[in-house]
KOLBAKE-811979 format. One record per residue: residue in three letters; y, z, x of N, C-alpha, C, O in turn. Coordinates in steps of 0.02 Angstrom, whole numbers, plus 50000, padded with zeros to 5 digits. Layout:
AlaYZXYZXYZXYZX ...
This chain:
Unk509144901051154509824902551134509874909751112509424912651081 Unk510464912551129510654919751118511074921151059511664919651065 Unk510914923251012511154924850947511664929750947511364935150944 Unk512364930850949512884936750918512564937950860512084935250832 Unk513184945650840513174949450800513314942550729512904941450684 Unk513874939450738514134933850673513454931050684513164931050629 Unk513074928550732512834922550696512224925150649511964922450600 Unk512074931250679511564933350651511774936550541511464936550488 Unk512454938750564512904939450498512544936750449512164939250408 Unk512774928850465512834924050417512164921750405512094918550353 Unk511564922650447511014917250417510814924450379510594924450322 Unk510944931150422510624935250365511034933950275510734933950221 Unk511664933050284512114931050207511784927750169511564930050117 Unk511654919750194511214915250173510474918450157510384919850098 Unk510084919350188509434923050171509704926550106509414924250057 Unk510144930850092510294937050030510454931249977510244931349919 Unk510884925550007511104918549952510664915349905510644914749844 Unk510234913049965509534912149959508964913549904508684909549867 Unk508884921749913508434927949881508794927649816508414925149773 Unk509334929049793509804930649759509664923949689509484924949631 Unk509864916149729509744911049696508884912149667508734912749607 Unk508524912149710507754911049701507574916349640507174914149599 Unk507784922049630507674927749608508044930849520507854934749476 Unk508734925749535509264926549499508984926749404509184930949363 Unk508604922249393508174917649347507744925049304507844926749246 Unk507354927749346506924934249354507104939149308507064940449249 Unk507454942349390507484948149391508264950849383508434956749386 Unk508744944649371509484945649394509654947649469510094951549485 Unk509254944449510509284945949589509514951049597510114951449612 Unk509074957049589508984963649601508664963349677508094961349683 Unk509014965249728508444965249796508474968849821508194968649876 Unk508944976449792508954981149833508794986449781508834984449723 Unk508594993549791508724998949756509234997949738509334994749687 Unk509905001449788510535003849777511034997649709511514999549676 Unk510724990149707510944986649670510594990349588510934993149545 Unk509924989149586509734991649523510124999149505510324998749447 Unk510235003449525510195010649507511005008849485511275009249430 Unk511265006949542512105005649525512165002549453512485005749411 Unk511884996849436512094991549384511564997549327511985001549305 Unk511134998749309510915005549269511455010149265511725009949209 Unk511725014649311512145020249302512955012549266513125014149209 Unk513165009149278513915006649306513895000549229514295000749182 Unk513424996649236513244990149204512764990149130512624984749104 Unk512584995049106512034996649077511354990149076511184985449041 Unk511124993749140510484991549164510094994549108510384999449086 Unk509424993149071508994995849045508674999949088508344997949136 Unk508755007049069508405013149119507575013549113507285018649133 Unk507215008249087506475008049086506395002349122505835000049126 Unk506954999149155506714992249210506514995949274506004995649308 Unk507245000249280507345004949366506715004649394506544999549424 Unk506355009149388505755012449417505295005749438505255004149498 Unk504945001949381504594995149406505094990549462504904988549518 Unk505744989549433506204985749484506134987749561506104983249602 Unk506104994649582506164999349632505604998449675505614997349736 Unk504914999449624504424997649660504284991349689504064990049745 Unk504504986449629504244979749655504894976749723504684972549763 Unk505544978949730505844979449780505424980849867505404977349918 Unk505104987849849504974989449917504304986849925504154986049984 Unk503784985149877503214980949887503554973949923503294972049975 Unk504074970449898504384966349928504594964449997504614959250030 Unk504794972650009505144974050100504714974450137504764972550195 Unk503954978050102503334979350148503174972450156503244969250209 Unk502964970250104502544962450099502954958350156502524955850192 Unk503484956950175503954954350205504054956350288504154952050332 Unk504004962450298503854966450359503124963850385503044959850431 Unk502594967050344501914962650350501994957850381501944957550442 Unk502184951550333502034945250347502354942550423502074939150466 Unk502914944750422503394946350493502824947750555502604944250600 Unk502714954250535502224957850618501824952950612501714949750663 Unk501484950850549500854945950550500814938450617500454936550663 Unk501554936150574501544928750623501814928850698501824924550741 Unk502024935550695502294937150768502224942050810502504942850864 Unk501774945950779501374949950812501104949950901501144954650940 Unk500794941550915500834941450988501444943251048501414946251102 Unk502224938650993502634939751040503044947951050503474950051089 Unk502684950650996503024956450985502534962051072502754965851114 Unk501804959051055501484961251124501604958251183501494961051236 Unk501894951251179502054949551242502684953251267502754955351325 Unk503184954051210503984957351241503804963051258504134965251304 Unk503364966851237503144976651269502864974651335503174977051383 Unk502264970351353502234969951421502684969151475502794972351527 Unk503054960651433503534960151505503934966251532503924968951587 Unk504334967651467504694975651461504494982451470504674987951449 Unk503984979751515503634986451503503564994751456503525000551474 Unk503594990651379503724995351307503094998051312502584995551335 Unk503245007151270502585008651248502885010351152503435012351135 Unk502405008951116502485008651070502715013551054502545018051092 Unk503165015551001503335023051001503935027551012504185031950977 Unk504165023351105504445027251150505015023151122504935019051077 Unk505615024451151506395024151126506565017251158507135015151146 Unk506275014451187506505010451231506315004851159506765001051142 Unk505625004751119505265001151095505875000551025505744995450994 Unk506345003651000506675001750960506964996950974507494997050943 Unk506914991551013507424985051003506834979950962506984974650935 Unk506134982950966505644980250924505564982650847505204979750807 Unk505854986950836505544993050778506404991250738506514992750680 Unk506744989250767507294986850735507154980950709507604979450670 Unk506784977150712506654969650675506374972550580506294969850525 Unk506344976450597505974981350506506334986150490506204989050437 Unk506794987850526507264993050491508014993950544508194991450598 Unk508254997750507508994997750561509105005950572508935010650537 Unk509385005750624509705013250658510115015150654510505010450644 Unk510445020950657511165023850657511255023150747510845023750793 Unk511865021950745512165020550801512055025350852511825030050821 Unk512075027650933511905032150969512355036750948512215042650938 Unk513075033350938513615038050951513805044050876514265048050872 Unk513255042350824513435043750744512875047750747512365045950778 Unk512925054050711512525058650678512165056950601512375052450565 Unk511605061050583511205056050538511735059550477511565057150423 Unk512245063750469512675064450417513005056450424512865052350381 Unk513465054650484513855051950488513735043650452513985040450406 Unk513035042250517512745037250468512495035550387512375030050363 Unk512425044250346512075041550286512995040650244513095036950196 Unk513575045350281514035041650246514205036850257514435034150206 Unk514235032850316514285025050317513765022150259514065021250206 Unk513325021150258512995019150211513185020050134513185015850089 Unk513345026950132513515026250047514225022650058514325019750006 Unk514485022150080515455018950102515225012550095515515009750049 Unk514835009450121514355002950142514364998850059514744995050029 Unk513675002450044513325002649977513875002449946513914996849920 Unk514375006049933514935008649873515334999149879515374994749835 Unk515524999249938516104994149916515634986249918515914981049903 Unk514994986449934514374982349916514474980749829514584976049791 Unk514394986649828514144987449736514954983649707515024978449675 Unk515484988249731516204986749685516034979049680515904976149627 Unk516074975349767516254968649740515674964649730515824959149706 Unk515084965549741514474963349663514674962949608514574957949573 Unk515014968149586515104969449506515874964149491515994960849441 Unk516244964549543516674959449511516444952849523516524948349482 Unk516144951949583515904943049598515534943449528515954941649487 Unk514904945149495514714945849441515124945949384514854942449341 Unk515664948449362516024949549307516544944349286517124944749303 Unk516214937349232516494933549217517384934449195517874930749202 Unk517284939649174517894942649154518424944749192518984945649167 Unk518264945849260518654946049307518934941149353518634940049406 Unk519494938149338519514930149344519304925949345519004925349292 Unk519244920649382518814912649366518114915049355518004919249399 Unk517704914449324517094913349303516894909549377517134904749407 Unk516244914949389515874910949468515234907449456514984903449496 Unk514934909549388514374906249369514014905349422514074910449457 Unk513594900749451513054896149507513344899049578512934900449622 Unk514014899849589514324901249645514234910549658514324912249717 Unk514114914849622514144922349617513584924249694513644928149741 Unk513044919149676512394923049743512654921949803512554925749850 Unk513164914149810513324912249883513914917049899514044918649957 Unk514264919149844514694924249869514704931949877515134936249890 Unk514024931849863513624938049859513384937849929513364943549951 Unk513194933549973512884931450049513434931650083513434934950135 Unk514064928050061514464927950101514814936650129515034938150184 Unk514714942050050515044947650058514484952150132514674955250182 Unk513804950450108513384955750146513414951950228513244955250277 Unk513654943950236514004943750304514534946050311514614946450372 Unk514944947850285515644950850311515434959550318515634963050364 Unk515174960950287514914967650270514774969650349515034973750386 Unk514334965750356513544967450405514134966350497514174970350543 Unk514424960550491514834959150537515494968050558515934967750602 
């Protein structure tokens, strides 16, 4: 079966729902940089968490990437053969995209890092209100699924 852009949306939402629930307990489901630094500068985050938070984030993305190439590593060599990929070469980013994402052909790397902060920015706004009891109904238990639901609409 062939996956769209939505379907892929939403299990990625769920996964963030997911992380978010599992994590929530912790760390206050911190899973990104741009979340910690925001809620520090915006939320008064304790500015002696940042730095450990940050690290243990991208130990997280590596560990996760790892484990990824790890269990799938063969089919990742079987798709370069059939496709005749060489590692490296441009063609091989529809593989090298499973660990990170690209700016579009048609966007310059200005263009893309302002999508991203535009991205990030209205990410963060409605975090901080899904989060902010005070900002109408209290979401309590419901805040992470609507936190998944935002980074599918986002990502879509």
């Amino acid at each position: 079966a062939s996956l769209g852009l939505w379907e892929i949306c939403i299990i990625w939402g769920l996964g963030i729902s997911l992380a978010v629930y599992l994590t929530a307990g912790i760390s206050g489901g911190h899973l990104n940089p741009a979340v910690t630094i925001a809620l520090w500068l915006f939320a008064c985050f304790p500015k002696q968490k940042v730095l450990p938070y940050i690290i243990a984030q991208f130990a997280g993305a590596f560990g996760g990437a790892l484990l990824a190439y790890v269990l799938y590593s063969s089919l990742f060599t079987e798709f370069e053969t059939a496709h005749h990929m060489v590692r490296g070469s441009v063609e091989s980013l529809q593989l090298a995209s499973i660990f990170s994402t690209y700016p579009a052909a048609a966007l310059n790397v200005w263009q893309a890092a302002l999508v991203e902060v535009v991205i990030t920015s209205i990410l963060m706004g409605m975090i901080m209100a899904l989060t902010d009891d005070g900002n109408g109904i209290p979401k309590g238990p419901l805040a992470p699924l609507l936190i998944g639901i935002l980074v599918a609409v986002i990502g879509a």
